[in-house]
N, C-alpha and C positions, 0 to 999 in steps of 0.2 A: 277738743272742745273749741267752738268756735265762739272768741267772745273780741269783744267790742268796747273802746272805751271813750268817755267824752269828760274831758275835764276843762274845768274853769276857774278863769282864772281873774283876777283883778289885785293891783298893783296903784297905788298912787303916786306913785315916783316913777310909771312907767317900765319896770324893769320888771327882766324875767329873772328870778332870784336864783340862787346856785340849789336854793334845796328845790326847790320847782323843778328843776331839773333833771333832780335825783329821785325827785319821786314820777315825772314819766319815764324815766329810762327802767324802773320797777314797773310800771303798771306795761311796759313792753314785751317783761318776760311770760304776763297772761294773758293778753289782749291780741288778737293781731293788725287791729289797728287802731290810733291813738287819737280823736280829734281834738286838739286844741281851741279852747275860745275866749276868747280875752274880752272883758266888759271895758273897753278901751280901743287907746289906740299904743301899739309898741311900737318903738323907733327900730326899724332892718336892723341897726346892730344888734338889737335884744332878738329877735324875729328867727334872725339866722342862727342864732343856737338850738332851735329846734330841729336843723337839718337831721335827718334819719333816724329825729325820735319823734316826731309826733308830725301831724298836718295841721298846720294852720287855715282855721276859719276867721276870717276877721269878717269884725261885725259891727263895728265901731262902738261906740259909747249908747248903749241899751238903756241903764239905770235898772231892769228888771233883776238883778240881782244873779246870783248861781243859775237859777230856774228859768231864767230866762236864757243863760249862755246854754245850759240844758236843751232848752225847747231847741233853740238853733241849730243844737249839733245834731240832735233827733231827727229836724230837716233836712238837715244835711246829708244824712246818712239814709233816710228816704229807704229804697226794696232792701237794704242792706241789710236791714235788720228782719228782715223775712227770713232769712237762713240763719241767723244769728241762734246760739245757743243759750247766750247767757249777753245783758248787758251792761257795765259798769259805767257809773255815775263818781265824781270826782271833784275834787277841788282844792284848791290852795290852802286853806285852813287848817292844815295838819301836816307835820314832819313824815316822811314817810317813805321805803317800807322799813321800819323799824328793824321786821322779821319779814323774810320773803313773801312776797303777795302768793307764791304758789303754798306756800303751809298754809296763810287761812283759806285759801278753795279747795284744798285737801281736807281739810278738817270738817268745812260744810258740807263736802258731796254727799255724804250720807244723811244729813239733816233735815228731817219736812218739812219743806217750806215754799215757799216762791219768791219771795225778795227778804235777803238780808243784807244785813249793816253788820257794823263793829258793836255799837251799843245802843240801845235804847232804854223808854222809861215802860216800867210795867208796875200794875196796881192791883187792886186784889182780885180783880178779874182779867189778869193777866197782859201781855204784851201790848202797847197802848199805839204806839212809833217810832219807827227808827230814825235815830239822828241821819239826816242827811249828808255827811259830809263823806261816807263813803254809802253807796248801796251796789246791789247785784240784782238785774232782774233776771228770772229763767224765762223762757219760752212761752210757758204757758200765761205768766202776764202781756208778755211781749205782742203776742197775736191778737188781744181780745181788743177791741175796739175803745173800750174805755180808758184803756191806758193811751190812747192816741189825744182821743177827745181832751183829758186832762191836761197835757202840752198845749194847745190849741185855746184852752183855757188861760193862758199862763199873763200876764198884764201888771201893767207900773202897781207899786206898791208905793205907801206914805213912806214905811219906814221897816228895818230889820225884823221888829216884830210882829209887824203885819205878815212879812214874809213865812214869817216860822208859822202862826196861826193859820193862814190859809195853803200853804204850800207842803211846808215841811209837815206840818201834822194832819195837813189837808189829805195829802198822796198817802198815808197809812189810813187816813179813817177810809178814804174813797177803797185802797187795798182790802181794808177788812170786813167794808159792807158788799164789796164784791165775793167775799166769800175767798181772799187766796192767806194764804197763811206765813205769818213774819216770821224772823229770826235773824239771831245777834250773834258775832264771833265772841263774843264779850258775856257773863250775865247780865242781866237785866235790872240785878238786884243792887248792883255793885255801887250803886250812887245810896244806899245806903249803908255803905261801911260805918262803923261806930267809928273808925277815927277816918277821916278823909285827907290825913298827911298819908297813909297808905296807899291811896290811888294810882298814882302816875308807878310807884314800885310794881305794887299786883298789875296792872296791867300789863308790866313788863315780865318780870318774871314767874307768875301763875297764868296769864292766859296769852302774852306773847301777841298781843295787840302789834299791828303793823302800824298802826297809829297812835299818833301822838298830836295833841290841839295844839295851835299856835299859843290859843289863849291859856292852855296852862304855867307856860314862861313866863306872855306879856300882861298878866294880869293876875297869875296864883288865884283865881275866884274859889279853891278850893281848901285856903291858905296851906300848902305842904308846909313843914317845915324841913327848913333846911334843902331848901329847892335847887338851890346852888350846884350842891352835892351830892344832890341824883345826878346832874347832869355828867357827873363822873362815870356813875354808872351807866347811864346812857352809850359812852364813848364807847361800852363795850360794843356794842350791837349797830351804833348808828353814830358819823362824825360828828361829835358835838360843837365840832369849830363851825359846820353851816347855821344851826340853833343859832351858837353865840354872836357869828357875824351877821343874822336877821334880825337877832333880838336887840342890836346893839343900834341897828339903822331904823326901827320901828319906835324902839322905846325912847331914841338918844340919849342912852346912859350905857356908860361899859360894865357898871353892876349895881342891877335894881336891888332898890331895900328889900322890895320882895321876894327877893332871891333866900334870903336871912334868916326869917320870921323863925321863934321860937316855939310858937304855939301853935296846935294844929285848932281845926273846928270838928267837934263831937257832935253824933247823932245817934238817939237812941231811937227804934221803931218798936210799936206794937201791934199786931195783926196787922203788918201792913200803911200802916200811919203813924206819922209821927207825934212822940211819944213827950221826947226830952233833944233839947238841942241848946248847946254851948257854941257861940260862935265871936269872933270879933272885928271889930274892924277899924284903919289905921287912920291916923290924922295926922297930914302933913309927916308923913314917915317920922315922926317921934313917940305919938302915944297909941298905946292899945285898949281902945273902950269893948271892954266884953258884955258881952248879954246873955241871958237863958232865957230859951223859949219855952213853954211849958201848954202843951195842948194848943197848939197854935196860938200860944198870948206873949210876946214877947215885952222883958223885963230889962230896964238897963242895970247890968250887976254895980262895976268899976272901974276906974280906971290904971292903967297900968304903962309906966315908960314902956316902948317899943324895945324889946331885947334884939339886939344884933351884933352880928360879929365884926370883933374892931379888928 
């Protein structure tokens, strides 16, 4: 299989991180080659740790976000991807490979599809788009002209969410009014688990996700409890010392409150939409205001001190 990989990257400290690292020398073992593109500029010292893992693109300071170090590498890469098999899309926002990148393209080769991800959101008439921050295209998008046009379309954005609305959700509507068909290493459904302290577990141990968000560390949006102490379990599969030494230069705290939390957040669904939902959220890492949401009307329940481990 001849595949191709283009990952991006951005860094505000300018540094290329140790798990950056660890996650192209992964995408090495399926890719046969690796472009790097940094929305920046990295100092030679950071530069040179890519030697005979990845080729650096420098392209200096864009602002277009992923999609733009995307379009560039696409450039870059020009007839090469006329033979290409399969193309992977990449980024810094996830630990990773959790579990070998070659188990999940083993596990998709039999899967109908034409580009997959690890996860997406799907609704009652099914797969909607795949999260961006891992994708796979096969050949048969690769060739057709639209997918080219889309890059060439690609331009500054206001902000993060402009980017997800025209880009990241943009590339799956454009995908599925052309007619090529999605899919997910991950279910689709999994963002609604009734309890979402489960997540980052089942991802690990039921479906063996090679990824892992940054954001679920630097920000718990899904409140785990006891997030700390996944990370135990993490150290089976993946070194938890790169997590804790990014987490620790990102967040600068050697251990977030949110590491602690007691409470997870509940969701109940019905055909499809949401039904019932219990969720909280923290203030000034002391208190926890819970609410229920109830048909989309949300209710403030109470208040409750923040329980954490002393």
């Amino acid at each position: 299989m001849n595949r191709l990989a283009i990952f991006a990257h951005f860094d505000p400290d300018a540094i290329l991180d140790d798990y950056v690292l660890r996650y192209l020398r992964g995408l090495r073992t399926v890719a046969a080659r690796v472009v790097f593109v940094t929305d920046g500029d990295l100092p030679t010292s950071e530069t040179a740790k890519l030697d005979g893992v990845a080729e650096l693109l420098r392209t200096g300071r864009h602002g277009e976000y992923d999609f733009g170090s995307w379009k560039r590498g696409i450039a870059h890469l020009g007839g090469a991807l006329t033979g290409c098999d399969e193309l992977i899309l990449a980024n810094d926002s996830c630990y990773a490979p959790i579990f070998a990148f070659g188990e999940a393209f083993a596990r998709m080769t039999d899967v109908p599809c034409d580009v997959w991800g690890v996860t997406g959101y799907r609704d009652r008439e099914g797969l909607k788009f795949i999260n961006s921050y891992f994708l796979v295209f096969r050949r048969t998008v690769l060739s057709d002209p639209r997918f080219a046009e889309f890059w060439m379309g690609i331009a500054p954005r206001g902000n993060k969410q402009d980017v997800v609305a025209d880009y990241e959700m943009g590339l799956s509507r454009m995908l599925l009014a052309s007619g090529y068909r999605l899919g997910t290493l991950v279910p689709s459904d999994m963002i609604d688990l009734p309890v979402h302290g489960d997540y980052v577990r089942r991802l690990m141990t039921e479906y063996r996700s090679p990824c892992l968000k940054v954001s679920l560390f630097r920000d718990n949006p899904t409140r785990v409890p006891r997030l700390g102490e996944t990370l135990a379990d993490i150290d089976r599969f993946y070194p938890r010392r790169l997590i804790d030494a990014h987490q620790r230069r990102i967040t600068k705290r050697d251990d977030p409150p949110h590491y602690h939390f007691r409470l997870g957040a509940f969701r109940w669904s019905w055909r499809g939409g949401p039904l019932l939902r219990v969720f909280g959220r923290t203030r000034r890492d002391r208190w926890w205001k819970l609410y229920v949401q109830v048909l989309g009307v949300t209710v403030f329940a109470f208040v409750l001190p923040l329980a954490r481990r002393q």
